[in-house]
N, C-alpha and C positions, 0 to 999 in steps of 0.2 A: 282703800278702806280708811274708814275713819276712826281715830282712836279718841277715846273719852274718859274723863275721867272718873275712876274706881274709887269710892271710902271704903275702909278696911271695917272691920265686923263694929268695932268698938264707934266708930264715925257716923258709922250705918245707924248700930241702935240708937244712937245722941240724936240723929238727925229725926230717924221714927218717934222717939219721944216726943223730941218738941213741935212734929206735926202734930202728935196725938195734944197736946198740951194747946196748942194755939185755936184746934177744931173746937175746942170747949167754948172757949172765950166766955165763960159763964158771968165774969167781972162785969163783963159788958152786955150783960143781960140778953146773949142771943147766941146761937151756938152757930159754930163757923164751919164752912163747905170744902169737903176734899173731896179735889176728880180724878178718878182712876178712871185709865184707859183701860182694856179689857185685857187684847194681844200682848203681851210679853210684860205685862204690870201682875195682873191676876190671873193670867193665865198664860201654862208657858204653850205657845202654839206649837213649837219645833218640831216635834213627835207629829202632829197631823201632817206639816210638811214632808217630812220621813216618807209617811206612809203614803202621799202623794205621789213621790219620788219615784218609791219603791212599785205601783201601782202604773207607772210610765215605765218601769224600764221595761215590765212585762211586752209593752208595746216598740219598743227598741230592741229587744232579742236577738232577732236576725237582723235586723238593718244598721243599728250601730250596735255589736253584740259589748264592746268596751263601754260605750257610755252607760249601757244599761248595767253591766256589772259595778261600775261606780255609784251605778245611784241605789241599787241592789246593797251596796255596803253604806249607803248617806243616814245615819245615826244624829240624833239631837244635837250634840255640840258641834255637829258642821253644821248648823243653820243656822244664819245669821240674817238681818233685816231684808234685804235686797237678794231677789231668785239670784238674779246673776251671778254675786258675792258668792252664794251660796251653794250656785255649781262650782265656779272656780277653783272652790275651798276645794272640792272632792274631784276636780279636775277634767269637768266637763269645760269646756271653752269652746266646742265648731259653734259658729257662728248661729247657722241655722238652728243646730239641736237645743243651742239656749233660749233663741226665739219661740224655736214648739216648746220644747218646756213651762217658758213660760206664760206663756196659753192655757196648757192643760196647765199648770199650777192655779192660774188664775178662775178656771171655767170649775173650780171643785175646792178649791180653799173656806171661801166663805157660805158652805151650802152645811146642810144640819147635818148628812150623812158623815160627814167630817169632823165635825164639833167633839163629836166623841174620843180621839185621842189626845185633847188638850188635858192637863193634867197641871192643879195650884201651882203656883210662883210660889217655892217654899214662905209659910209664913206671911202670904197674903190674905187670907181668912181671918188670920189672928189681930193682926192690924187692925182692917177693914173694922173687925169687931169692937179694937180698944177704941176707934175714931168713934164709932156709934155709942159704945157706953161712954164715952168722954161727951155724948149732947151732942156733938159734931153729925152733920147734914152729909152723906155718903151720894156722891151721882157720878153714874159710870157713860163714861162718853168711849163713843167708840166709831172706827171705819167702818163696819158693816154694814152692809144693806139691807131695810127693812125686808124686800121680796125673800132673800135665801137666808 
């Protein structure tokens, strides 16, 4: 795993300020662009992984009855970027059941039926909003695919 580094609340707000302050650029006669990704910026996806998880162990019951009770218990803060990571955390590791995982993670992630348990990045609404009455240009880039 890879460890990153955290600003504390006080770092965080100074740092959202003076993006919200730079997106203006009003001085310079033209308003400036902030990109948000969508997954884990404005939206926390982890919950739809959950519920992916959770949606597979049903199908591991009898065949790995443990893996499925692990992933029956996989809750928002064991999910992290990478499926794999993300079993490990909750102690899936057979080689193969990481593989089908994540398969089926992948074939139901990014499709609309799913979309529905993502839930705001606290406070990313608010931002979002001070960047646009600040005159700042808001574009959301993201991994997803046009089809799902």
């Amino acid at each position: 795993m890879h460890a990153h580094l955290r600003l504390d609340g006080r770092a965080q707000a100074e740092l959202l300020r003076d993006i919200v302050n730079r997106a203006a650029l009003r001085d310079r006669g033209g308003a400036g662009v902030v990109v948000f990704d969508l997954d884990g910026t404005v939206c926390d996806n982890r919950p739809r992984t959950a519920r992916i998880f959770r949606e597979l162990a049903e199908h591991w019951t009898h065949r790995a009855p443990e893996a499925a009770a692990r992933l029956r218990g996989a809750v928002p803060t064991d999910i992290v970027y990478r499926i794999v990571d993300s079993l490990a955390r909750i102690g899936v590791t057979d080689v193969e059941l990481v593989a089908e995982a994540e398969r089926y993670w992948r074939e139901r992630f990014f499709f609309d039926e799913y979309l529905k348990h993502d839930v705001e990045v606290p406070g990313a609404a608010r931002f979002a909003r001070a960047v646009h009455d600040a005159g700042g240009t808001i574009v959301y880039l993201t991994g997803r695919d046009l089809p799902n």
